[in-house]
C-alpha positions as CSV (number, residue, x, y, z in Angstrom):
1,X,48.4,8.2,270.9
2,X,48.5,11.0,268.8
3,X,44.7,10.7,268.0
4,X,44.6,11.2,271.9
5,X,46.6,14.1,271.7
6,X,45.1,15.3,268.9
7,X,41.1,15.0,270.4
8,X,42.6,17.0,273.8
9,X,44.0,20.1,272.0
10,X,40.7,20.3,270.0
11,X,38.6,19.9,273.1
12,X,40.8,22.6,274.6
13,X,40.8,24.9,271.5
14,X,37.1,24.6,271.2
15,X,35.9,25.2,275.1
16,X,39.2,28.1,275.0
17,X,37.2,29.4,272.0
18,X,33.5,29.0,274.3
19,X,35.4,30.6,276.9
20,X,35.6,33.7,275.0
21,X,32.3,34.0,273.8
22,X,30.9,33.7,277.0
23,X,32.9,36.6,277.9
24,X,31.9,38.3,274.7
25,X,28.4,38.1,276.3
26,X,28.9,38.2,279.4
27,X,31.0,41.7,280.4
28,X,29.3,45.0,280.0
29,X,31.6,47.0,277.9
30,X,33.6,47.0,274.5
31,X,37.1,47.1,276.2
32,X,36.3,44.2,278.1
33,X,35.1,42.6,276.3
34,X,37.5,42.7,273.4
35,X,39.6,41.8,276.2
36,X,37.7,38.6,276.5
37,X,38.1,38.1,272.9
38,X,41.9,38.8,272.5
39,X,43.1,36.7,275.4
40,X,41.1,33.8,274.7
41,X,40.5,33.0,271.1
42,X,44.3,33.6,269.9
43,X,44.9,30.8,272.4
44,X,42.4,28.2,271.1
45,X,42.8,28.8,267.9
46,X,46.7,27.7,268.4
47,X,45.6,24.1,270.5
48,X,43.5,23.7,267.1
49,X,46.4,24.5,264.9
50,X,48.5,21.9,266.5
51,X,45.7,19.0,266.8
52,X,45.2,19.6,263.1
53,X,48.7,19.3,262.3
54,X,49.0,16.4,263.9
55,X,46.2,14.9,262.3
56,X,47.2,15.5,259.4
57,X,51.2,14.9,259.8
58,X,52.5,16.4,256.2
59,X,55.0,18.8,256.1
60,X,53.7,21.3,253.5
61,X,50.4,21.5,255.6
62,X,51.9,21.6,258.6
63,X,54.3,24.5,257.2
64,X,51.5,26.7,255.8
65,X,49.7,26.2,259.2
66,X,52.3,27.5,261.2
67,X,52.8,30.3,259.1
68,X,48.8,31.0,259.3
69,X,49.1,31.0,263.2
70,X,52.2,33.1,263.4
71,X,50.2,35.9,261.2
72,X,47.4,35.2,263.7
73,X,49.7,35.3,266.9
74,X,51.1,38.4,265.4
75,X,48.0,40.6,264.2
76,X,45.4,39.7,266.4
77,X,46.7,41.4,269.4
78,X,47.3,44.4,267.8
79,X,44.1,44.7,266.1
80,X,42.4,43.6,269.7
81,X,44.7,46.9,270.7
82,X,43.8,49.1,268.3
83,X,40.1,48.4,268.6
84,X,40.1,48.9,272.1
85,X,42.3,51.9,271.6
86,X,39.7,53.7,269.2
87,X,36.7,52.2,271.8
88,X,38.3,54.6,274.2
89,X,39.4,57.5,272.4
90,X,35.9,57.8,271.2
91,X,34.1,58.1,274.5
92,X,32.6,54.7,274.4
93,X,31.2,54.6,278.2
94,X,33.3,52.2,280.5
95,X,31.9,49.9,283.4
96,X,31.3,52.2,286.7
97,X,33.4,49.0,288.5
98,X,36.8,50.5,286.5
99,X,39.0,52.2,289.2
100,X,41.9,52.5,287.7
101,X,42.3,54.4,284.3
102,X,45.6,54.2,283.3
103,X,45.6,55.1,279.8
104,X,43.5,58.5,280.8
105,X,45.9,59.4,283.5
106,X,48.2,59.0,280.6
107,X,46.2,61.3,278.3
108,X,45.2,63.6,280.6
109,X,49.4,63.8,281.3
110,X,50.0,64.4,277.5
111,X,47.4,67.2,277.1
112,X,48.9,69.1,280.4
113,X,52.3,69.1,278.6
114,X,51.2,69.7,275.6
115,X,51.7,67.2,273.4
């Protein structure tokens, strides 16, 4: 049974995983597609964290893996973020299809007070 398991959380991990590169490839710009990335590959690479662990069902490995995907869990977002962040603060061109630009309303906001 937990072979079973173990095969559908790596299947799941590794399409989660092709999932994001196709969005990698597939959107126009570098916010979306770091989008792509950050939703995507943070998720598969937890479904792979767990069939591994349960393959290989020892505590100190199973410790040190949980520990890797909470550093994961925790930085990846924000790096995604940050990336994204600079992308945009740069000038990097956005798709034409964007209508809503929240974080430039923001900006623009800042720069009229001030700040």
């Amino acid at each position: 049974m937990t072979e079973v398991v173990s095969s559908v959380l790596l299947v799941t991990g590794g399409l989660l995983a092709l999932l994001s590169a196709v969005g990698l490839h597939r959107f126009r710009d570098a916010i979306a597609r770091s989008h792509a990335a950050g939703k995507a590959a943070p998720l598969g690479a937890t479904f792979v964290a767990v069939a591994a662990s349960l393959q290989i069902a020892e505590l100190d490995s199973t410790f040190k893996m949980v520990v890797a995907l909470a550093l994961l869990l925790i930085t990846f977002p924000t790096g995604v973020h940050m990336v994204v962040r600079a992308a945009y603060r740069s000038g990097t061109e956005l798709n034409q299809e964007i209508e809503v630009d929240e974080l430039g309303d923001a900006l623009r906001a800042l720069d009229d007070e001030g700040g």
